[in-house]
C-alpha positions in Angstrom: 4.7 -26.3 27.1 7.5 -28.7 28.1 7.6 -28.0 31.8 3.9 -27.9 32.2 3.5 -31.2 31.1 6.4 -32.4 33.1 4.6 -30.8 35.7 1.0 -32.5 34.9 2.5 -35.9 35.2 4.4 -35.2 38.4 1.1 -34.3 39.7 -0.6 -36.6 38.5 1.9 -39.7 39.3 1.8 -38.3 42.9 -2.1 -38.1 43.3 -1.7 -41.8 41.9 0.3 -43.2 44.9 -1.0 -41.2 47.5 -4.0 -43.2 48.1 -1.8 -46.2 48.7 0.6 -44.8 51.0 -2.8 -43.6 53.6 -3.9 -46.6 52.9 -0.7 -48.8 54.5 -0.7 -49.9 58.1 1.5 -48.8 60.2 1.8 -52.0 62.4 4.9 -52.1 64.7 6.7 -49.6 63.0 6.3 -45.6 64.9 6.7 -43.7 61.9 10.2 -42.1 63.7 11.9 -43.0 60.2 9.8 -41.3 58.2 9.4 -38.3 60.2 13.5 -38.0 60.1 13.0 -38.8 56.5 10.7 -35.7 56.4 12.7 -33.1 58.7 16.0 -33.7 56.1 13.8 -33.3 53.2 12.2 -30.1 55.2 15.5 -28.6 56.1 17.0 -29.2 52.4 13.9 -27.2 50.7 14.6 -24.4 53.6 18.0 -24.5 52.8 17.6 -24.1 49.0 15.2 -21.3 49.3 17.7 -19.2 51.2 20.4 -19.8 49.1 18.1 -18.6 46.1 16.9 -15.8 48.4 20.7 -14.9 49.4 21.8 -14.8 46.1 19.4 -12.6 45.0 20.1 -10.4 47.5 23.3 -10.3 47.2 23.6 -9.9 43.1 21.1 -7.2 43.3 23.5 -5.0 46.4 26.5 -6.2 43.8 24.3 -4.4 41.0 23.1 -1.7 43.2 26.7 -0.6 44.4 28.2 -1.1 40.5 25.3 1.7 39.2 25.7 3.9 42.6 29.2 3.6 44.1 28.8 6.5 46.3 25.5 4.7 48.3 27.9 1.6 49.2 27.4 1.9 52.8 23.4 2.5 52.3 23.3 -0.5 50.0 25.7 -2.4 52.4 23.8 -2.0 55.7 20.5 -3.2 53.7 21.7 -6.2 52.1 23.6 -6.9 55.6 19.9 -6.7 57.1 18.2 -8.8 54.4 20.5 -11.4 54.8 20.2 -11.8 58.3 16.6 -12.5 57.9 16.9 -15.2 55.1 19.6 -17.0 57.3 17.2 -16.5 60.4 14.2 -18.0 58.9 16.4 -21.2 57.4 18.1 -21.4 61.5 14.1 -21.4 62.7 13.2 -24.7 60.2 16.4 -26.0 61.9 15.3 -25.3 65.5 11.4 -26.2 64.2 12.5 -29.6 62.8 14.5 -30.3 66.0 12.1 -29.8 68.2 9.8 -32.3 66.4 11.9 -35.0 65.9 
């Protein structure tokens, strides 16, 4: 019950402020800042999802091998394969974000 609450007003303090930052003009400024501000905030959210993602797969291969020893090298090649995805889709947010900056 906590959390959602927590939730609710993080919600709702951000639907609060959004209408003023629309509503600012940009005058000289070219908005580069705040799309560099916006790529490293991207990249950090792509980062942490593949750590979580990695580690997932990689406690469940760790689990996998301790029930089944003798599928090692099955278990192995998969999680080798699984991780190599998560790490590909983090390096395309990289290559995403640096092409738009």
């Amino acid at each position: 019950m906590k959390k959602a609450v927590m939730l609710l007003a993080v919600v709702l303090v951000v639907l609060l402020v959004a209408p003023a930052v629309f509503a600012q003009d940009t005058g000289a400024t070219s908005g580069k800042g705040l799309s560099a501000i916006a790529a490293g905030v991207g990249m950090a959210i792509a980062a942490f999802g593949a750590a979580l993602g990695q580690g997932k797969i990689a406690s469940s291969a760790c689990e996998g091998v301790a029930r089944n020893p003798g599928a090692a090298g099955a278990i192995r090649a998969a999680m080798i394969l699984g991780l190599v995805f998560v790490e590909t889709l983090a390096l395309f947010t990289l290559a995403i974000i640096m092409l738009k900056v």
